[in-house]
VMD Tcl script that draws the C-alpha trace (Angstrom):
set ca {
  {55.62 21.65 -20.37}
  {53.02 23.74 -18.44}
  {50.79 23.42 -21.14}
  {50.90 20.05 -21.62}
  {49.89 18.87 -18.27}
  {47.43 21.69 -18.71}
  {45.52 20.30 -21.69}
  {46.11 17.07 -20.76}
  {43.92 17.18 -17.96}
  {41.52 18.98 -20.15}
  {41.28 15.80 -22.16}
  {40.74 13.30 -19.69}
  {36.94 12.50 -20.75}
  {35.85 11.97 -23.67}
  {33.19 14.60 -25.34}
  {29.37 13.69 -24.45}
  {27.06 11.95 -27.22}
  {23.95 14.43 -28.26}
  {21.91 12.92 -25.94}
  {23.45 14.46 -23.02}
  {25.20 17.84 -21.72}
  {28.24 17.80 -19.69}
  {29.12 20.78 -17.25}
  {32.77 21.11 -16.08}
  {34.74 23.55 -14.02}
  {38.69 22.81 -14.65}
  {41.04 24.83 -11.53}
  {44.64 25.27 -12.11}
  {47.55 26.57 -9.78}
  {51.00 26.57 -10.80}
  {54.10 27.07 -7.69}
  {55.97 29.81 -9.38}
  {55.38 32.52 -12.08}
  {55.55 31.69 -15.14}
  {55.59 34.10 -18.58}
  {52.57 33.69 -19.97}
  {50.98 31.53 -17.48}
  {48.98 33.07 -14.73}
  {50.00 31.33 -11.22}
  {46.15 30.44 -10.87}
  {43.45 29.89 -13.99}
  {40.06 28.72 -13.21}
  {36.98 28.02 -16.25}
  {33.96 26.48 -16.66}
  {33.09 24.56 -19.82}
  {29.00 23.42 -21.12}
  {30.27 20.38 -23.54}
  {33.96 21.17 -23.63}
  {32.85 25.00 -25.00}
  {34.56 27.66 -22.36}
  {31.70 29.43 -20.92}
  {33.68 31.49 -17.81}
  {37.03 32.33 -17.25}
  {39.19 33.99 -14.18}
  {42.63 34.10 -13.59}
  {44.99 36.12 -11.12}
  {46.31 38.28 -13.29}
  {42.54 40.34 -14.30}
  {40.92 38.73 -10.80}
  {37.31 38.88 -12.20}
  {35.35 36.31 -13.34}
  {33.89 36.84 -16.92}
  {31.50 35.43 -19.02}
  {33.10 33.72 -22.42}
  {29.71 33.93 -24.46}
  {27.55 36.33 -25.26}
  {23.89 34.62 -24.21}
  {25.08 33.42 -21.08}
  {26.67 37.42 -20.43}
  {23.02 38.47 -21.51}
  {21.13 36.13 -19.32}
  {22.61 36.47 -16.07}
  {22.92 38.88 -13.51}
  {25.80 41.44 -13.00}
  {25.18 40.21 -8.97}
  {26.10 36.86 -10.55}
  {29.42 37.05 -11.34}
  {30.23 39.96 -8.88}
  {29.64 36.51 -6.36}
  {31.58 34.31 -8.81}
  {34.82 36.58 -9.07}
  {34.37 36.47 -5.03}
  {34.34 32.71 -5.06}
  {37.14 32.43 -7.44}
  {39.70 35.00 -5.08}
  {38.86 32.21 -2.26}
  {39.61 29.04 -4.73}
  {43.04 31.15 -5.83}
  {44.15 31.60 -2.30}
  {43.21 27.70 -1.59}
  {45.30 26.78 -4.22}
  {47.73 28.77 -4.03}
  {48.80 27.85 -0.32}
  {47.98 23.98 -0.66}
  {50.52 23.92 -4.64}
  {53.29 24.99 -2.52}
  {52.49 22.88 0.76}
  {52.48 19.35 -1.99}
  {55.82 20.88 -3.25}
  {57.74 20.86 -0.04}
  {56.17 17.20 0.82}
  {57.83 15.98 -2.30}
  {60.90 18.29 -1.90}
  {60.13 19.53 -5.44}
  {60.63 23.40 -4.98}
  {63.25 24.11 -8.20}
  {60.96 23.70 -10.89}
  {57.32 25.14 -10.93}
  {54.49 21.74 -9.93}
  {51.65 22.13 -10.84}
  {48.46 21.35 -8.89}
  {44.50 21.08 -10.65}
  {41.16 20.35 -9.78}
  {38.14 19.42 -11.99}
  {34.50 18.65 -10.98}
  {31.79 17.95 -13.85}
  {28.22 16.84 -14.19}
  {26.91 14.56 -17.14}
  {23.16 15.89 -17.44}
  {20.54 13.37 -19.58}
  {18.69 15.45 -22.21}
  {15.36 14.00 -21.59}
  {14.36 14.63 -17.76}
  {17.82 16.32 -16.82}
  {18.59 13.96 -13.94}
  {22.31 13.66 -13.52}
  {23.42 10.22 -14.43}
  {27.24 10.61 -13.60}
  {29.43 12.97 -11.68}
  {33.62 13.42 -11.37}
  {35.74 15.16 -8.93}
  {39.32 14.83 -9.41}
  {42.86 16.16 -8.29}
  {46.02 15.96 -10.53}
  {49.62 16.84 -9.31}
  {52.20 17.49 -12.23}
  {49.82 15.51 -14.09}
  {49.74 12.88 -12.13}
  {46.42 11.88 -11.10}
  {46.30 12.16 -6.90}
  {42.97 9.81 -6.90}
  {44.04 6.45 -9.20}
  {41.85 4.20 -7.13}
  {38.36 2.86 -7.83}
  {35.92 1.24 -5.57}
  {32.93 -0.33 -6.19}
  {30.22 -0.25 -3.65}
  {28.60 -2.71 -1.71}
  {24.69 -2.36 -1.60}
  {22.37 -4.18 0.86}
  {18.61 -3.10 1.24}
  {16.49 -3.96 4.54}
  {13.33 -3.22 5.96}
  {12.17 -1.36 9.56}
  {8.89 -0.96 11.03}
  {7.94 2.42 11.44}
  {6.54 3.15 14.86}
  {3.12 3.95 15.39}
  {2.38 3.92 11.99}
  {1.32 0.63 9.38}
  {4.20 1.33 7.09}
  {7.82 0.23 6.53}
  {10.89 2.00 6.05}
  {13.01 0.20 3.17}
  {17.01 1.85 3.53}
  {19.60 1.36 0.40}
  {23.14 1.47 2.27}
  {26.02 1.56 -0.49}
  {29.47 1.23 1.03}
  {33.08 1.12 0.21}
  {33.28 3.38 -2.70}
  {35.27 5.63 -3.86}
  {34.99 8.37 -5.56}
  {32.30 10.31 -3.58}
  {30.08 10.81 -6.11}
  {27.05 8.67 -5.89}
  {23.09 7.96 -6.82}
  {20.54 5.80 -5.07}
  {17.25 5.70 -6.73}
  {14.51 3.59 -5.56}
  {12.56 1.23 -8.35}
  {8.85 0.19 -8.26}
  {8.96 -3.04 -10.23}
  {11.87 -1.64 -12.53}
  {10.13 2.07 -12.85}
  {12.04 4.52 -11.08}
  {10.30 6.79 -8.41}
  {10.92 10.70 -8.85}
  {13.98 11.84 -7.53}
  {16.99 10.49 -5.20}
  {15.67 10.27 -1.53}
  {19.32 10.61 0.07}
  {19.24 10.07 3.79}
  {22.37 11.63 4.33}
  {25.22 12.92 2.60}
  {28.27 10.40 1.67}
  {29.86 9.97 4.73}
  {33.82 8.50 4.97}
  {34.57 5.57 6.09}
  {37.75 4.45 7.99}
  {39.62 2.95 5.14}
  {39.08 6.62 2.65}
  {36.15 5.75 0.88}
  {32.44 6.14 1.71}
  {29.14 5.40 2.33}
  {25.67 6.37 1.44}
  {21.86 5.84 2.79}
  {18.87 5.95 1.10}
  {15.04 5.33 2.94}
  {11.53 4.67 1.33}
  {8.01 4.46 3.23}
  {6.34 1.95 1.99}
  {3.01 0.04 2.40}
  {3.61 -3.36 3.74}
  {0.97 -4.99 1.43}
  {2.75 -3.23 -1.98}
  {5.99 -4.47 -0.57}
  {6.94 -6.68 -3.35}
  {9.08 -5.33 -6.52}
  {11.24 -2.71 -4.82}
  {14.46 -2.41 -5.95}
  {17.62 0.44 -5.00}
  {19.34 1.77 -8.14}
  {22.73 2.58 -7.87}
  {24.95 4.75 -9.92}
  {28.80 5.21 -9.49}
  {32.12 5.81 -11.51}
  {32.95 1.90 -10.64}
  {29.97 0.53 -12.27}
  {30.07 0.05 -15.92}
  {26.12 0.03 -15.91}
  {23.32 0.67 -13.06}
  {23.43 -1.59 -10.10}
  {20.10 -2.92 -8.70}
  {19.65 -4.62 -5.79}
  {16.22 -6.10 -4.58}
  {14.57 -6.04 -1.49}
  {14.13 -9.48 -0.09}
  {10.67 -9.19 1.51}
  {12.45 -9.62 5.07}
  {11.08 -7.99 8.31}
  {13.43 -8.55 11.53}
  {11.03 -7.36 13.43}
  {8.34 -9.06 12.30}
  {10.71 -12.05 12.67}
  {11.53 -11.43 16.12}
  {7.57 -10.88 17.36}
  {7.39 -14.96 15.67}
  {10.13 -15.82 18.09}
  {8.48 -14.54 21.41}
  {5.34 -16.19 20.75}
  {7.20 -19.30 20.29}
  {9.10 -18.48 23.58}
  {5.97 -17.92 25.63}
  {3.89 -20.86 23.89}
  {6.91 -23.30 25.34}
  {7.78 -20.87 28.61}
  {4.33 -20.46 30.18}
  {2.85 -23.49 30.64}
  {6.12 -24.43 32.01}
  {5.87 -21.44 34.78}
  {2.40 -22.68 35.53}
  {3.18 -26.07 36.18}
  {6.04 -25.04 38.41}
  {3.28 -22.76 40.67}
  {0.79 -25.65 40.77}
  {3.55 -28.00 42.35}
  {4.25 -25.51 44.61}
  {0.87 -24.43 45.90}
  {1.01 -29.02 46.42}
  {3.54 -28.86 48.32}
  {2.25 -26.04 50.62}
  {-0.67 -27.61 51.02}
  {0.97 -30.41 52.15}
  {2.87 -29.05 54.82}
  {-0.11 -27.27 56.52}
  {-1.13 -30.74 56.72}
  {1.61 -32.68 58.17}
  {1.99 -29.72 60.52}
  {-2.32 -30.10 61.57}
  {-1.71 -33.60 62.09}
  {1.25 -33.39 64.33}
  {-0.28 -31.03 66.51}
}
mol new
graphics top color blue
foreach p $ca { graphics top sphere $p radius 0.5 }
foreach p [lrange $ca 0 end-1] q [lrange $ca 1 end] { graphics top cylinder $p $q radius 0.2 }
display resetview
């Protein structure tokens, strides 16, 4: 039974096209001992082939082909096997903390973890990303939201230039990517603001700024790319400037305000006047 639930979550994506390389590192923890199964296994696998491997039986973590063994460091995976012990002791305390929450301590549970990368073969930019938890097989995150993207403008002080910010909200999982588009051509690399910050409800939110010229303002457009999406989401900036707006509306204000205010002071310098007459003439 342990295996199953083991290779099942193995199998939960489906093996890359040629076009692309997919990087995975796959974490399991099991409650109680079992023959044959280590109580904690963790590997990392370059298009579903096992490239590194630890468990808690041999604690070290060892290469599982020869170039990669060749190519890297011994420091390497002296600092891997170190990060692995830390993982194992993680696990090992939160497997049995999810069995007592679910009064399941009889049988062995077990608890596992994968994170994996989806790289694109021409310019290596990752296009997609997954981090997921499974209990007894059971996957912990079954939710998907899709985010909401708006893009505005900002002056930037002292300066002749605009900053353009991509917010995407309400989305879950984590993983995210805002690119910025010049007229549908995509502008080097992701220009993250922040990292993806949670929101009150469990899911997230991401910003994204751009300087621009005011005068090459037109055809800028925020690419988005998330687990939710079926395809790339762009959203265009609308060529709106609050603050520009605003300036409009306190010229307007003082156009109708002033002459108003200066009518007001004439009639009362009038009236003034007229007083320091009546009171000359009735002296």
């Amino acid at each position: 039974m342990l295996w199953v639930i083991f290779v099942s979550f193995l199998c939960v994506f489906e093996t890359v096209s040629s076009e692309t390389y997919s990087l995975k590192y796959i974490y399991t923890a099991i409650s109680k001992p079992q023959e044959g199964f280590p109580e904690f296994i963790a590997m990392g696998l370059l298009d579903d082939m096992q490239i590194d491997y630890y468990d808690s039986i041999n604690q070290v973590k060892e290469s599982r082909q020869t170039w990669m063994k060749e190519k890297m460091e011994a420091d390497n995976w002296k600092k891997g096997t170190k990060s692995r012990k830390s993982k194992e002791q993680w696990f090992k305390v939160n497997v049995r903390i999810l069995e007592k929450r679910f009064n399941e301590t009889q049988s062995p549970r077990v608890l596992q973890w994968m994170h994996s990368c989806t790289l694109d073969e021409d310019n290596n930019a990752e296009v997609q990303g997954y981090d997921q938890y499974s209990y007894d097989g059971r996957d912990v995150y079954k939710e998907v939201y899709k985010p909401v993207v708006t893009v505005f403008a900002k002056p930037v002080k002292g300066k002749n230039t605009l900053t353009l910010t991509c917010m995407a909200t309400g989305f879950y999982p984590k993983t995210i990517h805002i690119h910025w588009n010049k007229d549908r051509q995509r502008l080097g690399e992701e220009r993250n603001s922040t990292w993806a910050l949670p929101n009150n409800d469990n899911t997230f939110q991401l910003r994204s700024s751009l300087e621009i010229d005011p005068e090459e303002g037109v055809g800028y457009s925020c690419e988005v790319l998330h687990h939710s999406l079926p395809e790339p989401l762009f959203t265009p900036w609308d060529g709106v400037v609050p603050g520009a707006r605003t300036s409009n509306g306190i010229v307007v204000w003082v156009g109708i305000f002033v002459p108003i205010g200066l009518a007001a002071a004439a009639a009362g310098v009038c009236v003034f006047i007229y007083k320091r007459r009546s009171d000359k003439r009735q002296k």
